[in-house]
Backbone as CSV, one residue per row, in Angstrom:
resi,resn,N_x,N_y,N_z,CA_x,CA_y,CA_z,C_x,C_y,C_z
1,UNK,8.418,-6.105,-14.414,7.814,-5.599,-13.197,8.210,-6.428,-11.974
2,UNK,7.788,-7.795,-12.490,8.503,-8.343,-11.109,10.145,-7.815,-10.133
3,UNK,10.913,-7.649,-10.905,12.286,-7.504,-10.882,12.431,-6.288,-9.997
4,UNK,11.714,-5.264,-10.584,11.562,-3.768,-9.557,10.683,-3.748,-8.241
5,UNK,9.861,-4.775,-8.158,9.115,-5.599,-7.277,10.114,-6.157,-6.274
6,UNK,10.804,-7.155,-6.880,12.031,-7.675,-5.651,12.818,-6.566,-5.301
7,UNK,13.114,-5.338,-5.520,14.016,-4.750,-5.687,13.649,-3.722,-4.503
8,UNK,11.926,-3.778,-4.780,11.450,-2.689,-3.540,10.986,-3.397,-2.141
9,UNK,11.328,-4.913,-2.503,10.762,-5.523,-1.062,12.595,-5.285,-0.197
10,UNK,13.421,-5.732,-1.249,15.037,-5.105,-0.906,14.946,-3.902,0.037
11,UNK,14.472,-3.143,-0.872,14.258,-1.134,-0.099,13.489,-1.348,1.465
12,UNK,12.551,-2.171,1.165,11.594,-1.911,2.192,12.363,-2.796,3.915
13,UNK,13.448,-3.907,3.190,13.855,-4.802,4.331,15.258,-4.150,4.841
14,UNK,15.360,-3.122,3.903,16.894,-1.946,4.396,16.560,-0.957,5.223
15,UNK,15.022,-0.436,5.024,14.461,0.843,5.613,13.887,0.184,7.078
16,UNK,13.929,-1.396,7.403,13.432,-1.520,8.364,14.874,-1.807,9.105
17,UNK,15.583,-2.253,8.478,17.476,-2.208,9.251,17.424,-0.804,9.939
18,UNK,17.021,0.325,9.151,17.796,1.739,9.567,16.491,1.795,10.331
19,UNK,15.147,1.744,10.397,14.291,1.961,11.676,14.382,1.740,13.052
20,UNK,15.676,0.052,12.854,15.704,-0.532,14.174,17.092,0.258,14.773
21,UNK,18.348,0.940,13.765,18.872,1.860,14.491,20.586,0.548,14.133
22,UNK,20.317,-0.277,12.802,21.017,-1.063,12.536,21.547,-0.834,11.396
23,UNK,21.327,0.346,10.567,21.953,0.775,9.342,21.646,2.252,9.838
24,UNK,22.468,2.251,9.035,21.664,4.396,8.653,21.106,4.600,8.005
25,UNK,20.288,5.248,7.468,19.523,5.625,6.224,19.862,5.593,4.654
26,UNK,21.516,6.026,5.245,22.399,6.167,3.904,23.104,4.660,3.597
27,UNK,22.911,4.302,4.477,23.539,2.887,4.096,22.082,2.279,3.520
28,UNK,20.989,2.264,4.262,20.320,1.364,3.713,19.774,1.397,2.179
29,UNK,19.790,2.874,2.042,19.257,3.358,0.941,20.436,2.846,-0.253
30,UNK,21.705,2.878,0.112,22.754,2.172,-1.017,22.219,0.564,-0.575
31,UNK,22.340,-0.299,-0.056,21.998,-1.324,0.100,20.711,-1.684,-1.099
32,UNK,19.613,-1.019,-0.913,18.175,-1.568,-1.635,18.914,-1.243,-3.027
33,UNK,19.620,-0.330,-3.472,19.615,-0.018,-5.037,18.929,0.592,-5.255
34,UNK,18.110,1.371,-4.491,16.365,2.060,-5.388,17.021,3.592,-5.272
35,UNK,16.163,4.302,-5.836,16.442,5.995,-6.115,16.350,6.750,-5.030
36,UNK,15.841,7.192,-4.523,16.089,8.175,-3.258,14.653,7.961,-3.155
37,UNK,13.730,8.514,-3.885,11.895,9.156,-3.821,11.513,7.287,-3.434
38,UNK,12.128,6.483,-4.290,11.381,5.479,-4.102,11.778,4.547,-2.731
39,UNK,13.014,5.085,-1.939,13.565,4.454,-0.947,12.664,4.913,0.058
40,UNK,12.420,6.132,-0.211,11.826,6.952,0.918,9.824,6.142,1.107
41,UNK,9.884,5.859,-0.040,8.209,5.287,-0.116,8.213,3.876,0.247
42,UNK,9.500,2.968,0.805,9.458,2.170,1.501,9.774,2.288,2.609
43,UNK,10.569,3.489,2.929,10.754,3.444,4.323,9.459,3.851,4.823
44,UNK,8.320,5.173,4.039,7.485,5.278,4.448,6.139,3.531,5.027
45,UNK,6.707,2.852,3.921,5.339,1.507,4.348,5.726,0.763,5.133
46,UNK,7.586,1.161,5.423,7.762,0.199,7.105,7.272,1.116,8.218
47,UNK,7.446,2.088,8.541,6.956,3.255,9.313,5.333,2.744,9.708
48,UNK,4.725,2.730,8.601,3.534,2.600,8.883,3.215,1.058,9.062
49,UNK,3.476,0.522,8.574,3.357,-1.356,8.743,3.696,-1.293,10.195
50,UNK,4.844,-0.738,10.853,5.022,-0.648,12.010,4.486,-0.046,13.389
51,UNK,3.748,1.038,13.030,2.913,1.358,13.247,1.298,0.504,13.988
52,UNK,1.044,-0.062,12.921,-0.387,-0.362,12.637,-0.089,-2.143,13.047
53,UNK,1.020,-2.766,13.566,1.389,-3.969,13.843,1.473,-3.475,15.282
54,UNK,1.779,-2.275,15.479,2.190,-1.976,17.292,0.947,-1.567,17.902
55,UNK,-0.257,-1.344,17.001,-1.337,-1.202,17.903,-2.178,-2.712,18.042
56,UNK,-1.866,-3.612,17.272,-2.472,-4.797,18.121,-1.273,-5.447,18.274
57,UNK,-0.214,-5.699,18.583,1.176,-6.218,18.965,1.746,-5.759,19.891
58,UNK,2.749,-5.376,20.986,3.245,-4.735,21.945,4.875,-4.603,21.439
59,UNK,5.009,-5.343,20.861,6.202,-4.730,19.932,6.212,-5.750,18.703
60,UNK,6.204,-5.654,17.351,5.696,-6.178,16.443,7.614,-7.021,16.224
61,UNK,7.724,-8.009,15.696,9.288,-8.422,15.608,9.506,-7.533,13.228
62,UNK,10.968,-8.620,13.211,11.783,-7.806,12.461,10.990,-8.022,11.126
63,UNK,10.419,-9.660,11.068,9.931,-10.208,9.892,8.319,-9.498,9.577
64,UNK,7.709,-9.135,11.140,6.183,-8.972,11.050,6.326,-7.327,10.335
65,UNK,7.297,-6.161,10.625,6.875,-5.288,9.759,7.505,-5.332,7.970
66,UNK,8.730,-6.227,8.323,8.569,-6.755,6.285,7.164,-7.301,5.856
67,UNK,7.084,-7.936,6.106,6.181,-8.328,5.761,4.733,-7.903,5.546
68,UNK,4.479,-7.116,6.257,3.189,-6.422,5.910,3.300,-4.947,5.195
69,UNK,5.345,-4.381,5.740,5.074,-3.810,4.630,5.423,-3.849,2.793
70,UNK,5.695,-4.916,3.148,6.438,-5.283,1.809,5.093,-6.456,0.801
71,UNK,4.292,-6.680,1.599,3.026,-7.086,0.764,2.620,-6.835,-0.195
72,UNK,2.327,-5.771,-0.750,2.047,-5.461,-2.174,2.893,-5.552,-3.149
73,UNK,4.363,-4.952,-2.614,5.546,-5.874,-3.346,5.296,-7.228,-3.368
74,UNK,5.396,-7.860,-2.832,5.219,-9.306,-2.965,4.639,-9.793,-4.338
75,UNK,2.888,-9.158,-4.278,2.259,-9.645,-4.814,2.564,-9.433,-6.273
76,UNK,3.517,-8.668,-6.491,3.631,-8.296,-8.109,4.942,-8.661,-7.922
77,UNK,5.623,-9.828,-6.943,6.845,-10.609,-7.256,5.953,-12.046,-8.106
78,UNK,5.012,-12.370,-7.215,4.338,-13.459,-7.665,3.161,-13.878,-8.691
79,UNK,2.881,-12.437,-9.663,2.538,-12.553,-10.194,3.596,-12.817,-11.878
């Protein structure tokens, strides 16, 4: 579990490349290694990490939406 864990914090730090307009979608999505459904469910938790960082932030930086959205990944890296 861990392993697919690192693999989706990968997805989630590619989907925030192609948010900022620094990959494409198709690149990032070859980049993470993940399947299509599951690329898309990290791009969905940067979307929203980004989101929800820009209403108390005025523009949230590159690390603050990994990171919050890649949190739950995390936690089942470190377990």
């Amino acid at each position: 579990m861990p392993k697919e864990n690192a693999r989706k914090v990968l997805g989630v730090t590619a989907a925030v490349f192609a948010q900022m307009g620094r990959l494409s979608r198709e690149e990032a999505l070859e980049i993470s290694g993940l399947d299509e459904k599951t690329f898309d469910e990290a791009m969905h938790k940067a979307q929203v990490a980004e989101e929800a960082l820009k209403a108390h932030k005025a523009e949230p930086g590159f690390y603050d939406i990994v990171a919050k959205a890649a949190g739950e990944y995390l936690d089942g890296v470190r377990r």
